[in-house]
N, C-alpha and C positions, 0 to 999 in steps of 0.2 A: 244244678248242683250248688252253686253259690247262693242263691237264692235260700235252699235249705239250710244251710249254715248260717244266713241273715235273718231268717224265722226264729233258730232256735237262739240266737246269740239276742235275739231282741225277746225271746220267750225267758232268759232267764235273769237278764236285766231285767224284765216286770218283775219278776219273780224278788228277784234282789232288793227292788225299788220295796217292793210291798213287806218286803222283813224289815226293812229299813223304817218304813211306818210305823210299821207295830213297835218298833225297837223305841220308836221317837216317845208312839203314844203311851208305852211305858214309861220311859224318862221321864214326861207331862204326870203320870198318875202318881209317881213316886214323890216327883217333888209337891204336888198339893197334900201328898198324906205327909211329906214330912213335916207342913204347915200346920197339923191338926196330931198328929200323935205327940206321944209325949217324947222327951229325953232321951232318957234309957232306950226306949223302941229305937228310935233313929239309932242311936252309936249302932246297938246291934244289927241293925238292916245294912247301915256302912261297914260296919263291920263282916259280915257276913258277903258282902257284894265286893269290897276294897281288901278287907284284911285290918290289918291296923295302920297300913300305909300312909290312910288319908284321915288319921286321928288328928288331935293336937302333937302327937310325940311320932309324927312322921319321920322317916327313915329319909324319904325320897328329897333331896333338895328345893326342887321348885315346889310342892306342895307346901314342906316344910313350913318356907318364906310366904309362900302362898297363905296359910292359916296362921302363922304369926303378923303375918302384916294388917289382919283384920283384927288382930288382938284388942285395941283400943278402940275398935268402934262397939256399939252398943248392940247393931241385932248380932244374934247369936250363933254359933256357928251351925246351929239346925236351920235356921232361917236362909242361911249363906248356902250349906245344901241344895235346899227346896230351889234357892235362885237357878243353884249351877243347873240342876236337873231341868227346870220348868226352862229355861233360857235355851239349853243344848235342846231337849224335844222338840223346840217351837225350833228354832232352826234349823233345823234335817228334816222335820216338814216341810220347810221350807224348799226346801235345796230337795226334796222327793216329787215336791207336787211340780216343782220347774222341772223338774227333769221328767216327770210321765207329761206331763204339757208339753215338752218339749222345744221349750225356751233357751234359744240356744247359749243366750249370754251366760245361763247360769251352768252349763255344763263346766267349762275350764273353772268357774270359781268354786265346783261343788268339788271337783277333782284336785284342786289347787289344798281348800280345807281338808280333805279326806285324808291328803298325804301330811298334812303335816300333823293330822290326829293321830297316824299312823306312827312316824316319828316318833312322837311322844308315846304312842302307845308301847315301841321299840323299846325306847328308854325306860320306862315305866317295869318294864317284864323283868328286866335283868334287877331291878330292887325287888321286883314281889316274887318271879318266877310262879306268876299265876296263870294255871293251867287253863279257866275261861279267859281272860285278858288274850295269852296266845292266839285261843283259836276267833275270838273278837277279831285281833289285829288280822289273822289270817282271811276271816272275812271278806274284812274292811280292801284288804287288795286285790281280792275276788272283785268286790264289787266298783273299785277303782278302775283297774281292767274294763267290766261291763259298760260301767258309766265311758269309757274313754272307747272301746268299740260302737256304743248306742251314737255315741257324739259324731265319728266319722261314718258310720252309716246313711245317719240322717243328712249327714251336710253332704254323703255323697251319693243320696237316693236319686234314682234316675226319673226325671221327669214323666208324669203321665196324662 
């Protein structure tokens, strides 16, 4: 019986891990098209994906500070996007591919990151009350759980 519950619990951590890819490899595709479209296109695709939150006339504090603070520098804040996007995909690949390889050092630092994107993502809901944001974060603790069951299975699989 236990064993059945360790199949499935490990069947949908894959499962979890491989949304998590995709999720990434989107991030990755979004941020090189922000590098290549124009202007206008990007606000509305952040617009469309954030709301107006993550404008320059952000609501939310840390963004706020976050897009004023790059005010003086020169690349732009589509450019500043494409980083955030192309940076976050490549690392949740990162933290996907250690965790289906099953590295174990990267488990607590995937689960350490996860929660605190969560956190934010908490904070974040109560300024946008965005309906995907929510079911994101709901996710993301879904998959925190998984990754934090996948962790103690493995560490306590019985020798064969």
């Amino acid at each position: 019986m236990l064993s059945v519950v360790r199949k499935h619990i490990h069947s949908l951590f894959e499962a979890g891990a491989f949304i998590k890819a995709l999720g990434a490899i989107t991030d990755i595709v979004l941020g090189i098209l922000f590098l290549t479209l124009g202007r206008q296109t990007v606000r509305n695709v952040i617009a469309f994906i954030f709301g107006d939150e993550l404008t320059e006339h952000a609501k939310d504090p840390f963004w706020s500070s976050f897009i004023h603070g790059f005010s003086g520098i020169t690349v732009s804040v589509q450019h500043l996007w494409a980083t955030i996007f192309i940076v976050y995909g490549t690392i949740t690949l990162i933290f996907v591919a250690g965790l289906i390889l099953e590295k174990f050092w990267i488990f607590p630092i995937a689960i350490t990151a996860l929660m605190g994107l969560v956190f934010y993502q908490i904070f974040h809901i109560f300024y946008t009350h965005s309906i995907l944001l929510t079911l994101s974060t709901l996710y993301d603790i879904v998959f925190i759980w998984l990754v934090f069951q996948e962790y103690y299975l493995q560490k306590h699989k019985p020798l064969q």
